[in-house]
C-alpha positions, 0 to 999 in steps of 0.5 A: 567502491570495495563497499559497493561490490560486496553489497552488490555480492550480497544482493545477489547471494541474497536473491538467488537463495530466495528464487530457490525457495518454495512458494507458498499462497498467501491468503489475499483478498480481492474485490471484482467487477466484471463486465461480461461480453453481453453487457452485463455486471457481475461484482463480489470476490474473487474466490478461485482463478483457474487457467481458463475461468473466474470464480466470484464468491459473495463473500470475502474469500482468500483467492484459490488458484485453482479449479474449484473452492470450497465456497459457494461460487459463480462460476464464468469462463473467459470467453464470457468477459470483456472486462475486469476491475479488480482491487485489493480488500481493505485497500484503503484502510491500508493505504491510511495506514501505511501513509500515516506511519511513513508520515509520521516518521518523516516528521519525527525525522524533519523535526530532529534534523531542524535541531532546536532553536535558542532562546532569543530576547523581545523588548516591549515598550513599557507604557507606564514609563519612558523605558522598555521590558524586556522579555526571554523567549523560549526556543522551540525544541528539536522534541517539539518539532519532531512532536509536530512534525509526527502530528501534521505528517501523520495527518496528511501521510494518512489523507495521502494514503487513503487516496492513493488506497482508494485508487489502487485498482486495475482494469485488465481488458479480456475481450473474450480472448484468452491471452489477455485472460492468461496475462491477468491471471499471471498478474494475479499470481505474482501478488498471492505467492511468496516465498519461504524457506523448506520445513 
């Protein structure tokens, strides 16, 4: 219970310091489809996010909160969208990677924790003669689990992975109004800052 407390303590001394740090805007990429009020289709990146429109870049630009980029940019108010989809670049390729990585690890760790198995003995009839031959045959050890282990969770981590990247996506209903627009945008905000100490 005393080792609870003091983590606990520690968390939150922990959180406190970071909710007083500066934010910093780190370079995030996003790719866009937005359909506008009229029915019409505009895709690309998402280059500048100010409080009342969208910027789409057609190439990919790190995401400027702001009200202008230096990148060429279409510009489109909120009262023009009805609807916007929005989805990390390269989401997939990352989900491949993270997805392989925890599955190999958990692999190693599931081959380990089997330990190894003994050597046991097979008898085989012995066809030349009344008798029988008996062979030793090696256990399979706890390197070789965690080896396979790594091979066939890494495999499957990764087609789990590029999956769940494929669908990593959000569709946000604007509607032309602008506290949906407000929301989004809040909800973007939140994924390109973070924290770091003063200099």
């Amino acid at each position: 219970m005393k080792q609870f407390i003091i983590i606990c303590s520690l968390f939150g001394v922990i959180t406190q310091t970071l909710s007083a740090q500066d934010s910093v805007l780190l370079k995030r990429y996003f790719r866009i489809n937005l359909t506008l009020q009229n029915g019409d289709a505009r895709k690309g990146y998402l280059s500048v996010l100010s409080d009342s429109s969208v910027g789409i870049s057609h190439s990919p630009v790190a995401i400027q909160v702001a009200n202008s980029s230096i990148y060429p940019y279409q510009k489109i108010n909120y009262s023009d969208i009805q609807q916007m989809n929005v989805r990390r670049k390269s989401s997939v390729g990352r989900g491949v990677f993270y997805g392989s990585m925890i599955g190999i690890f958990t692999g190693i760790m599931t081959g380990l924790a089997m330990g190894s198995d003994p050597d046991h003995k097979v008898q085989i009839p012995d066809f030349f003669s009344s008798g029988y031959d008996t062979y030793t045959v090696k256990g399979v050890t706890a390197g070789e689990k965690a080896a396979a282990g790594a091979i066939l969770g890494g495999m499957g981590g990764a087609v789990i992975g590029g999956i769940v990247g494929a669908l990593a996506h959000k569709t946000f209903i604007i509607g032309g109004k602008k506290k949906p627009f407000t929301e989004m945008r809040g909800s973007l905000i939140s994924r390109v800052y973070s924290t770091t100490g003063s200099h």
